[in-house]
N, CA, C and O atoms as a GROMACS GRO file, in nm:
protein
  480
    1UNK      N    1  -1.169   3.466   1.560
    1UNK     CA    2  -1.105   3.337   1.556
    1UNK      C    3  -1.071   3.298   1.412
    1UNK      O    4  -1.146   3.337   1.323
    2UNK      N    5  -0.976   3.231   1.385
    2UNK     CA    6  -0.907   3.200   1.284
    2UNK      C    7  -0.969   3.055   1.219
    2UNK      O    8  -0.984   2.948   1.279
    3UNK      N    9  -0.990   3.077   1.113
    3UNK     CA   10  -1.065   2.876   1.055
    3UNK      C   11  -0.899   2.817   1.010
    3UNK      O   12  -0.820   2.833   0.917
    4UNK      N   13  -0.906   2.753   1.118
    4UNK     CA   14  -0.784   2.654   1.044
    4UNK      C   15  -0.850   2.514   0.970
    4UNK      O   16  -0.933   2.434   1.012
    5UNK      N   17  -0.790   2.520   0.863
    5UNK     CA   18  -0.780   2.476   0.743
    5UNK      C   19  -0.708   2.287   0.797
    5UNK      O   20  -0.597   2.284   0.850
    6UNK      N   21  -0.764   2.192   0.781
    6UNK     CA   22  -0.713   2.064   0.807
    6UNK      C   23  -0.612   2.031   0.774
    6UNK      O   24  -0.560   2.083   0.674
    7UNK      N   25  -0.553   1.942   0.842
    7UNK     CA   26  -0.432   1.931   0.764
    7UNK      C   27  -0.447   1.827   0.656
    7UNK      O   28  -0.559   1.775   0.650
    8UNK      N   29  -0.386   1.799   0.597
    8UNK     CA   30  -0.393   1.753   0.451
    8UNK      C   31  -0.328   1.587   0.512
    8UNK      O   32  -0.236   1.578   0.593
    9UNK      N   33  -0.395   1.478   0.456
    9UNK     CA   34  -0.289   1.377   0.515
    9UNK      C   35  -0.223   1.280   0.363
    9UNK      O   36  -0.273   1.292   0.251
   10UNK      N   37  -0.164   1.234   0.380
   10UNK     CA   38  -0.017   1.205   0.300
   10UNK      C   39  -0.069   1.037   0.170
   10UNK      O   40  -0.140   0.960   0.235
   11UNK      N   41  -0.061   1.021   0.127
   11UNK     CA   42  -0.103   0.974   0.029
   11UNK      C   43  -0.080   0.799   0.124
   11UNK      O   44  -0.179   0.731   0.154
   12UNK      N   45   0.034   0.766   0.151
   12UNK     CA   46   0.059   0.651   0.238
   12UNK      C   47  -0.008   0.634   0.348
   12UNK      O   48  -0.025   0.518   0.386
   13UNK      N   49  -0.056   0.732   0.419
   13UNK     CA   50  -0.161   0.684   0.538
   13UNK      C   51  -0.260   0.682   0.503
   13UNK      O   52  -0.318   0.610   0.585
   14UNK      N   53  -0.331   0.714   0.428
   14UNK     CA   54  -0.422   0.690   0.384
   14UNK      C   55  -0.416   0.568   0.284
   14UNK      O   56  -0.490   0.488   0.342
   15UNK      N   57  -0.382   0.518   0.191
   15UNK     CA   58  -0.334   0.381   0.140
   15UNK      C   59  -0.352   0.270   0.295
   15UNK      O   60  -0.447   0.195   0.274
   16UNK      N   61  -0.307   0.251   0.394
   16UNK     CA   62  -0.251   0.202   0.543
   16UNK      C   63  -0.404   0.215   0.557
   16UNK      O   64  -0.471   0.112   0.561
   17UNK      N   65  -0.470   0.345   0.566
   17UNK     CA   66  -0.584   0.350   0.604
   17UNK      C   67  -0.738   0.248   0.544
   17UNK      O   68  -0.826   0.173   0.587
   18UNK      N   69  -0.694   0.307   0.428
   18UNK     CA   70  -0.779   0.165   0.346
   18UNK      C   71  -0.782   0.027   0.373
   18UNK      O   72  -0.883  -0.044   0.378
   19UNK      N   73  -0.645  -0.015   0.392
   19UNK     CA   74  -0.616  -0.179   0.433
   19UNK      C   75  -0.656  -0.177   0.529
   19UNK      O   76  -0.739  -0.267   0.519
   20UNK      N   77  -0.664  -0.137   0.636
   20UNK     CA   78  -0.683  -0.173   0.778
   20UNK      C   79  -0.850  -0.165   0.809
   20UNK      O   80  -0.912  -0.237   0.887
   21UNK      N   81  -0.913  -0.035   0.709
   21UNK     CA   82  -1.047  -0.074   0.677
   21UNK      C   83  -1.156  -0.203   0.628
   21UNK      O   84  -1.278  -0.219   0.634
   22UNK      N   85  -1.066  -0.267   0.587
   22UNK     CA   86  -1.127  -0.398   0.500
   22UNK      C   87  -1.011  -0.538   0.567
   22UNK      O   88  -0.984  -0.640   0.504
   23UNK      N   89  -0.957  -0.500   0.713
   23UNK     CA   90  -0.857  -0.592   0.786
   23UNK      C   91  -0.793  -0.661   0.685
   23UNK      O   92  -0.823  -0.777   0.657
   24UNK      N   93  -0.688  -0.585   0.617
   24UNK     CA   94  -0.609  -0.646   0.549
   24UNK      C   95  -0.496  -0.680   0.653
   24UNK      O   96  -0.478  -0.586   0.730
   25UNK      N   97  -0.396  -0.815   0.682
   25UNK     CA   98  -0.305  -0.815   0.800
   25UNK      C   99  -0.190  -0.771   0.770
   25UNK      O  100  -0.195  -0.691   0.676
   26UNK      N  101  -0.126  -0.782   0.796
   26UNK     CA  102   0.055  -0.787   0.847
   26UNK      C  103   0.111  -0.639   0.781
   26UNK      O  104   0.217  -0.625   0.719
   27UNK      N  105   0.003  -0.524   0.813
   27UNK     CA  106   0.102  -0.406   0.705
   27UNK      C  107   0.238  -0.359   0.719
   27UNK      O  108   0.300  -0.330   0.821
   28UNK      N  109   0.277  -0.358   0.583
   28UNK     CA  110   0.412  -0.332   0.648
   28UNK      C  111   0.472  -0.184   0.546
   28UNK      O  112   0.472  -0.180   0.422
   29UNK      N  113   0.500  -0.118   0.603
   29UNK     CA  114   0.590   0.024   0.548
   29UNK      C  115   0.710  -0.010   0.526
   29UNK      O  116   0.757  -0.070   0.622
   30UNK      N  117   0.772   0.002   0.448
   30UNK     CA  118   0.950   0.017   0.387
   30UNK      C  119   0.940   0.121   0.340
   30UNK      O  120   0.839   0.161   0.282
   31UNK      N  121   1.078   0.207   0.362
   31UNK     CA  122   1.119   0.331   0.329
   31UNK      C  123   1.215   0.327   0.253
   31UNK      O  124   1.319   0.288   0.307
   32UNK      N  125   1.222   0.355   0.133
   32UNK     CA  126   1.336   0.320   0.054
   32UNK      C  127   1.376   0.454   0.012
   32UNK      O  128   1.425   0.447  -0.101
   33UNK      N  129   1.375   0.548   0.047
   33UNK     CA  130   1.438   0.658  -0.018
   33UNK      C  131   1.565   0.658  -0.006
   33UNK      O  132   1.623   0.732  -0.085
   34UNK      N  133   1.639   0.589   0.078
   34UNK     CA  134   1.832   0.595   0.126
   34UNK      C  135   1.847   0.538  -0.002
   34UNK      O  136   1.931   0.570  -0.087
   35UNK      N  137   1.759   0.450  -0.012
   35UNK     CA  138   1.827   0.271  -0.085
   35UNK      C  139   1.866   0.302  -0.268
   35UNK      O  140   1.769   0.309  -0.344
   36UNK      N  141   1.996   0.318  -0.323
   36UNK     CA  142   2.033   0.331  -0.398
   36UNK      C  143   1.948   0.240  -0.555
   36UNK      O  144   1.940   0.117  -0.568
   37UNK      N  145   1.906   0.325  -0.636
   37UNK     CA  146   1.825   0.236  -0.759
   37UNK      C  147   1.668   0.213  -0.683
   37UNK      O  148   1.594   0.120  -0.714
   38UNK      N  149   1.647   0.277  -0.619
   38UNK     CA  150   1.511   0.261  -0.599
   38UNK      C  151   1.384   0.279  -0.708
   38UNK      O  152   1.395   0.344  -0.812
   39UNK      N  153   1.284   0.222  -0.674
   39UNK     CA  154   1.183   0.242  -0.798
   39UNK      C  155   1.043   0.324  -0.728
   39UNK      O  156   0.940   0.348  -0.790
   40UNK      N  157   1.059   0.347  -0.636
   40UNK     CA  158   0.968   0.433  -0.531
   40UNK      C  159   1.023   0.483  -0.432
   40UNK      O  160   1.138   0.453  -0.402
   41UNK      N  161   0.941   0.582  -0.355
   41UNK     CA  162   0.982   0.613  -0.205
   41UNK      C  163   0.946   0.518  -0.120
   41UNK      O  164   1.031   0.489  -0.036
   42UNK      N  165   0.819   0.448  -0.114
   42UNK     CA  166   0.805   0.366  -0.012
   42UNK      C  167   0.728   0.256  -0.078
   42UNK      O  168   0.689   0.277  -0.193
   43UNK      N  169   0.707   0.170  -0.034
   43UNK     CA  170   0.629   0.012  -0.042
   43UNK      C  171   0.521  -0.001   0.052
   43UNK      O  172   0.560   0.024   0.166
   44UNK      N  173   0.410  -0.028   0.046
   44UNK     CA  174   0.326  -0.082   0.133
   44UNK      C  175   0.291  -0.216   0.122
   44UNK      O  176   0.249  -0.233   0.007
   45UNK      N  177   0.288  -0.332   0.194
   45UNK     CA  178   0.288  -0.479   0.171
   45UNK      C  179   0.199  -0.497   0.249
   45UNK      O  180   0.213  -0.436   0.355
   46UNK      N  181   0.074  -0.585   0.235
   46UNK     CA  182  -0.016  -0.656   0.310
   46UNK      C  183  -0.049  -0.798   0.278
   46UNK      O  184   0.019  -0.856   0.193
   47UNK      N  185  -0.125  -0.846   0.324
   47UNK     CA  186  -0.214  -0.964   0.243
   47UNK      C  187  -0.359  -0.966   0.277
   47UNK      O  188  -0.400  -0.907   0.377
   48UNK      N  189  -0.422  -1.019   0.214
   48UNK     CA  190  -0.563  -1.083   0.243
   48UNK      C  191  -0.556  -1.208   0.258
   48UNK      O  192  -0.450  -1.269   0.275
   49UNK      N  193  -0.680  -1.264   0.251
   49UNK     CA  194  -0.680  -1.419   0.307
   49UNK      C  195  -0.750  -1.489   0.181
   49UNK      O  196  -0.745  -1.611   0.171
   50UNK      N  197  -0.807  -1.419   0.096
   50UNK     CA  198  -0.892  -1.450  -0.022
   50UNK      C  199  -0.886  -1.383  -0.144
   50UNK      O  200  -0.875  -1.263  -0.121
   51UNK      N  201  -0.889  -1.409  -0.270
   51UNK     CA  202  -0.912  -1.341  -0.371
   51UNK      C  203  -1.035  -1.208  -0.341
   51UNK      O  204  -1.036  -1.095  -0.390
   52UNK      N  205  -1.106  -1.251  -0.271
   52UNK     CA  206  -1.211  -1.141  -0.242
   52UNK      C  207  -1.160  -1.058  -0.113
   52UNK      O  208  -1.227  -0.959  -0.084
   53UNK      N  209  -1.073  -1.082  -0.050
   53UNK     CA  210  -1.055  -1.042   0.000
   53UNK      C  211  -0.948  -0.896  -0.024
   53UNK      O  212  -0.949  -0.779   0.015
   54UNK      N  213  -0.860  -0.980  -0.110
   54UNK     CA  214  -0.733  -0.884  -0.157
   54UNK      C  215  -0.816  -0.778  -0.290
   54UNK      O  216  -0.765  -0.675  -0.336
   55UNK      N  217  -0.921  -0.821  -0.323
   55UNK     CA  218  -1.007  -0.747  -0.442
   55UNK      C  219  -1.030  -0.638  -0.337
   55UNK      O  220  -0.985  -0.527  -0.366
   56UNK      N  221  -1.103  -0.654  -0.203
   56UNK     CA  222  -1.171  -0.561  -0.170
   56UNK      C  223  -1.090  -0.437  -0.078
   56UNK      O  224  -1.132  -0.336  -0.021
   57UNK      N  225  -0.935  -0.507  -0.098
   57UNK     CA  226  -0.848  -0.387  -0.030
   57UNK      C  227  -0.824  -0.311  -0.106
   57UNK      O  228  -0.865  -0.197  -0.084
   58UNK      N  229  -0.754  -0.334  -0.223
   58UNK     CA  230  -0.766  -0.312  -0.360
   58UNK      C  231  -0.878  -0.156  -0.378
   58UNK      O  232  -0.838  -0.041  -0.399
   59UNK      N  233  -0.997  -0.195  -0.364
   59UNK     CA  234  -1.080  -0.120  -0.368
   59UNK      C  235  -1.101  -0.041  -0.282
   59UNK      O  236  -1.120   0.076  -0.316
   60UNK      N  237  -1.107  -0.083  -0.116
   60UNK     CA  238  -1.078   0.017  -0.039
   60UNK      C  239  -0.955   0.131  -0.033
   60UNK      O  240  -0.939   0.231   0.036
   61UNK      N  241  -0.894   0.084  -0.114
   61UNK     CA  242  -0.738   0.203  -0.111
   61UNK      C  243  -0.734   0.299  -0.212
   61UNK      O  244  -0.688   0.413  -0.217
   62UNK      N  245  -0.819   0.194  -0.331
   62UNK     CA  246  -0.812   0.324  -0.476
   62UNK      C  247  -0.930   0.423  -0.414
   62UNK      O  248  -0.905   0.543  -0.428
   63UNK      N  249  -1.045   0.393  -0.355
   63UNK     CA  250  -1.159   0.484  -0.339
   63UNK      C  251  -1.129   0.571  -0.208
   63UNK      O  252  -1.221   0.649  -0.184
   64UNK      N  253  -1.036   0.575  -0.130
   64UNK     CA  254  -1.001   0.659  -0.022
   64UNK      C  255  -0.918   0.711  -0.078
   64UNK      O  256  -0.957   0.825  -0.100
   65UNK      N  257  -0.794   0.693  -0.127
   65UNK     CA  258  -0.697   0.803  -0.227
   65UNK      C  259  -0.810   0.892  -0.318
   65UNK      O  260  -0.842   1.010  -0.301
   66UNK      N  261  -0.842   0.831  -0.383
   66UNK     CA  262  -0.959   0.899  -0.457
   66UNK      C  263  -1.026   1.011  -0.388
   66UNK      O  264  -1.013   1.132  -0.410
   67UNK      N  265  -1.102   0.951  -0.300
   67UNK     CA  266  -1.190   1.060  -0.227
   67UNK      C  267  -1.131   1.156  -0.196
   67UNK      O  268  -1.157   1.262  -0.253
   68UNK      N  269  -1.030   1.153  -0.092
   68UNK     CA  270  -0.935   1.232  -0.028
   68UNK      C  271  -0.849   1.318  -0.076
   68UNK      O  272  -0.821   1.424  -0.020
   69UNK      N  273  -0.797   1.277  -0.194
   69UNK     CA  274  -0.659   1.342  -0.274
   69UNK      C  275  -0.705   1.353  -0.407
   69UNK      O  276  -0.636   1.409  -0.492
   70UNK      N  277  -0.852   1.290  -0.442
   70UNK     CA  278  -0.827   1.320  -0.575
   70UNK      C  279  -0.718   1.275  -0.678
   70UNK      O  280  -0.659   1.334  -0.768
   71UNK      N  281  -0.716   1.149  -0.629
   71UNK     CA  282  -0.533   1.082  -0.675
   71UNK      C  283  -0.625   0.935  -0.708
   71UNK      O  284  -0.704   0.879  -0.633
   72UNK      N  285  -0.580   0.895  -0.856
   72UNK     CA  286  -0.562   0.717  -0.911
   72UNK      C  287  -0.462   0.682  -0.917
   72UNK      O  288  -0.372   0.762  -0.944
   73UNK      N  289  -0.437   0.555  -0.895
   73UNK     CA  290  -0.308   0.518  -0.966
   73UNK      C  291  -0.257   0.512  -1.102
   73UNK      O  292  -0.344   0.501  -1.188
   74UNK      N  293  -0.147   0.515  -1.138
   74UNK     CA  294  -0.091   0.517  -1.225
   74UNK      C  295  -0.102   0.408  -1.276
   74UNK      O  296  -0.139   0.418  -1.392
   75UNK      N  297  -0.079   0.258  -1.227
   75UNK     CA  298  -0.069   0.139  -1.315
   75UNK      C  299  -0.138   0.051  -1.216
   75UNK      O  300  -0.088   0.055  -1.103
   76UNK      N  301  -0.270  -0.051  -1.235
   76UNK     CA  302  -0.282  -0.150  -1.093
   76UNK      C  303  -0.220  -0.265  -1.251
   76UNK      O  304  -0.219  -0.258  -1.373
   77UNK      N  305  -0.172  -0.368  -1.132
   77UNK     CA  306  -0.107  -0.469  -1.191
   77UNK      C  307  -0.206  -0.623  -1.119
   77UNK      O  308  -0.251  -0.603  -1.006
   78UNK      N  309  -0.226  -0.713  -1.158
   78UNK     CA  310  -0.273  -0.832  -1.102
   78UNK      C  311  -0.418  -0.826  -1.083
   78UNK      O  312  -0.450  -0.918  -1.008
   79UNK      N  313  -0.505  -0.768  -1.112
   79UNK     CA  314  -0.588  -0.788  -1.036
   79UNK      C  315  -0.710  -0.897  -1.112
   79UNK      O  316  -0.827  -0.893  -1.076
   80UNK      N  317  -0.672  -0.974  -1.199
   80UNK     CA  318  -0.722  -1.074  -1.281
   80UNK      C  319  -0.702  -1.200  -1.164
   80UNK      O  320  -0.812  -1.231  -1.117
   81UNK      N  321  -0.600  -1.271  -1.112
   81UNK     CA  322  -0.605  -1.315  -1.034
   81UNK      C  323  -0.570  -1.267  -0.893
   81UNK      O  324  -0.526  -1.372  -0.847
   82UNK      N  325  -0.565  -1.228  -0.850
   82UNK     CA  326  -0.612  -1.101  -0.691
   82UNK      C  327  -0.510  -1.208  -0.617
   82UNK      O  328  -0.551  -1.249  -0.508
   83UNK      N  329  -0.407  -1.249  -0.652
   83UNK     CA  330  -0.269  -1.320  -0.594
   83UNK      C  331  -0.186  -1.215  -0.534
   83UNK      O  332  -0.173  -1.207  -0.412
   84UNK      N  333  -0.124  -1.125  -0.626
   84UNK     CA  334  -0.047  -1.059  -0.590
   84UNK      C  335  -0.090  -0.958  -0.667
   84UNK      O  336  -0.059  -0.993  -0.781
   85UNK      N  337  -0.173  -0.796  -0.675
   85UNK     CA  338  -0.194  -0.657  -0.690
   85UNK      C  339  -0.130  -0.584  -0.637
   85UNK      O  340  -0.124  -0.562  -0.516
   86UNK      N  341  -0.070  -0.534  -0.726
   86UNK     CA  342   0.036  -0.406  -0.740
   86UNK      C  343  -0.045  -0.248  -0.775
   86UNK      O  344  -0.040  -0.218  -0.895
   87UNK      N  345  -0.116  -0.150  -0.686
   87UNK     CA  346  -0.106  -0.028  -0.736
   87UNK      C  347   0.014   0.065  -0.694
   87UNK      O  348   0.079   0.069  -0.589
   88UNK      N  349   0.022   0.141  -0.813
   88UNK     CA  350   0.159   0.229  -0.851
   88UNK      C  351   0.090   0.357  -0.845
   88UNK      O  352   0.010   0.401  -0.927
   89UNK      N  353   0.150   0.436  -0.690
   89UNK     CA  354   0.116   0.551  -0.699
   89UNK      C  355   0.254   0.664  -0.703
   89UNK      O  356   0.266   0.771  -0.645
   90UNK      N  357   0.343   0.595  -0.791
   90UNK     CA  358   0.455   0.645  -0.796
   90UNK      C  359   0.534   0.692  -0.700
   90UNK      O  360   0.655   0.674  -0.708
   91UNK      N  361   0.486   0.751  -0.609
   91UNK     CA  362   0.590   0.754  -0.549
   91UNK      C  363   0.572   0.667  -0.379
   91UNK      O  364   0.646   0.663  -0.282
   92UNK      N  365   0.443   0.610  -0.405
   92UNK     CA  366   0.416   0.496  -0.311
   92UNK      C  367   0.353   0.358  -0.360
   92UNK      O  368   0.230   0.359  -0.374
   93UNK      N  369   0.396   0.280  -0.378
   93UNK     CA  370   0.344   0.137  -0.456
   93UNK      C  371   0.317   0.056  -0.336
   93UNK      O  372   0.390   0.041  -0.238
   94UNK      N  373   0.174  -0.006  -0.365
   94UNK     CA  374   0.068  -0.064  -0.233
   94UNK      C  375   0.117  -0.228  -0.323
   94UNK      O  376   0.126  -0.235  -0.445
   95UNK      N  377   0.144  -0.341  -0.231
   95UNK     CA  378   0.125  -0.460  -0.256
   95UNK      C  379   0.056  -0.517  -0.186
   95UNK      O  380   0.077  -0.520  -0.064
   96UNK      N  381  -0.091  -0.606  -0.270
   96UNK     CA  382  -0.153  -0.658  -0.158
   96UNK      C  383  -0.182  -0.768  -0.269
   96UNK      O  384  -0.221  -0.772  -0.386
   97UNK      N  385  -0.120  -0.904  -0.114
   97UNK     CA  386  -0.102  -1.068  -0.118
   97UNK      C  387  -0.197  -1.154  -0.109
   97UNK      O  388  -0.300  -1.100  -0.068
   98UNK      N  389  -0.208  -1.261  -0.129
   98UNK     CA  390  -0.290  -1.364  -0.044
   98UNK      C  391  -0.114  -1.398   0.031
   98UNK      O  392   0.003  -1.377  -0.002
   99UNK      N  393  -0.170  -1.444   0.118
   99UNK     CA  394  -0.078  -1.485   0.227
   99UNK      C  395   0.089  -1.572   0.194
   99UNK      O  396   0.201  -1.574   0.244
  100UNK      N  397  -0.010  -1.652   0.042
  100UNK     CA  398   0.135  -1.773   0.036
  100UNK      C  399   0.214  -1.695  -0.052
  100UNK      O  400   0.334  -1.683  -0.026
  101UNK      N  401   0.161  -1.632  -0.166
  101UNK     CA  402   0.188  -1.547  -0.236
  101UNK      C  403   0.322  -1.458  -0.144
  101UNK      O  404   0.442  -1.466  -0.171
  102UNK      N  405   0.265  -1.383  -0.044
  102UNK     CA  406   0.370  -1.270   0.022
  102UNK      C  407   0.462  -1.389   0.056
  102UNK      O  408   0.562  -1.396  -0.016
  103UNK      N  409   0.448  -1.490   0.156
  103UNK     CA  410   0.569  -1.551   0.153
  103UNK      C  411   0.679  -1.595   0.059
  103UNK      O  412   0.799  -1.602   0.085
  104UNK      N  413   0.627  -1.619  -0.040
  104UNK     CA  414   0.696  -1.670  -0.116
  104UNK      C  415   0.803  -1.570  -0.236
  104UNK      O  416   0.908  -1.609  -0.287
  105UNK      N  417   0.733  -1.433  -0.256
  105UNK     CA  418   0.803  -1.353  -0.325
  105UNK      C  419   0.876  -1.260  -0.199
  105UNK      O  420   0.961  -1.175  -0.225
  106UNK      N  421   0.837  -1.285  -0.078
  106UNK     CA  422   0.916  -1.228   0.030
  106UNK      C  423   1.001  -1.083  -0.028
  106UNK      O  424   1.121  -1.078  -0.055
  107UNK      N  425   0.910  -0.980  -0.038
  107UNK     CA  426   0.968  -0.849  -0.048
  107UNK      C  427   1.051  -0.812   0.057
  107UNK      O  428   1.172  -0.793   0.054
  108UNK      N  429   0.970  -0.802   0.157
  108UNK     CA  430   1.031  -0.727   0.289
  108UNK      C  431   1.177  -0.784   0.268
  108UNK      O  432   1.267  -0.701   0.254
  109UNK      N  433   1.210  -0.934   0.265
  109UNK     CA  434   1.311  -0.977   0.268
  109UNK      C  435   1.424  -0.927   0.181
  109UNK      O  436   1.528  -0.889   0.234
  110UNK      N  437   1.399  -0.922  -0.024
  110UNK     CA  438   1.450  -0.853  -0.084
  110UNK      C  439   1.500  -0.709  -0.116
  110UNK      O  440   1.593  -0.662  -0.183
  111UNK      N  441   1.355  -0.636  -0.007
  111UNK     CA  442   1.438  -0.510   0.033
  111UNK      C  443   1.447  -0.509   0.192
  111UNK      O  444   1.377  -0.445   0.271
  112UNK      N  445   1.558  -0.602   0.220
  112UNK     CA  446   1.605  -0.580   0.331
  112UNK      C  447   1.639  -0.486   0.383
  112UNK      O  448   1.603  -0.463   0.498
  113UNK      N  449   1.734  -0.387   0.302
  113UNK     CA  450   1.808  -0.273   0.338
  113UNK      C  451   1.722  -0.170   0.351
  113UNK      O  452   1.769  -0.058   0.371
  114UNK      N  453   1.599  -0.186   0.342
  114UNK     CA  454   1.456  -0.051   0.342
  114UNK      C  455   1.445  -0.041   0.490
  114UNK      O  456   1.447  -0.146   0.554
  115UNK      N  457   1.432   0.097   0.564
  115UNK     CA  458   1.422   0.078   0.694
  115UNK      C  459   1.254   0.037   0.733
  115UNK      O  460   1.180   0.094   0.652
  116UNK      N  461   1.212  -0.008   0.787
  116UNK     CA  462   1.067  -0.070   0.821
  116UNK      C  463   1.002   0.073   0.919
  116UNK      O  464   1.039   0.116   1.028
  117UNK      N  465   0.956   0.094   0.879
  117UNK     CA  466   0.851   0.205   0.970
  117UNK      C  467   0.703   0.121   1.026
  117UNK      O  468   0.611   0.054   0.978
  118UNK      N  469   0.757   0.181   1.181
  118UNK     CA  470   0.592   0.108   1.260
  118UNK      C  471   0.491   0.144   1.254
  118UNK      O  472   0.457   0.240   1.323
  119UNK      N  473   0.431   0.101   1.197
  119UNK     CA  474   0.260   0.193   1.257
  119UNK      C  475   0.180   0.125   1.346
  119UNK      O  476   0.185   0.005   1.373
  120UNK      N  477   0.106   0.212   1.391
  120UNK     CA  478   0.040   0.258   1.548
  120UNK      C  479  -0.089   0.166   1.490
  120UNK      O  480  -0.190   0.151   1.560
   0.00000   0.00000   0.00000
């Protein structure tokens, strides 16, 4: 019998995976690779409900990339006030909100033209 070897899983589900570990809500995937001037392949957008809350997605996402891939990010942005944190994994950038925050800088909206991918 043959040892098959796992499959390897993808830097964005696992990111997805982290948030949903620490119930971060509303995730949302954008695919921007069509989208002309892009600054990534994809976006991941969530929120928390609390500064501690968005701290601890934050943390759940760098330490599962980590574990898994052996991958940090390149740049975290915000996390002094845990409003709006930005990690940059170049070619996937995680945003995670407090709630009024996401409304109000309304990504999804600004990249409208990103196709939205569902997850299960």
């Amino acid at each position: 019998m043959r040892n098959s070897k796992p499959k390897l899983r993808d830097s964005s589900q696992l990111q997805v995976e982290g948030i949903e570990d620490v119930k971060g809500n509303e995730i949302s995937l954008l695919d921007l690779r069509k989208l002309e001037n892009r600054i990534s392949d994809y976006f991941i957008i969530c929120d928390g409900n609390s500064n501690t809350q968005v701290s601890a997605i934050i943390s759940s996402v760098t330490k599962k990339v980590s574990k898994e891939l052996k991958d940090k990010p390149w740049g975290i942005e915000g996390v002094e006030n845990a409003e709006w944190v930005l990690l940059d994994y170049v070619d996937v950038v995680v945003h995670v909100f407090q709630k009024e925050k996401r409304e109000f800088y309304d990504l999804e909206g600004l990249w409208g033209d990103a196709k939205r991918i569902e997850l299960n």
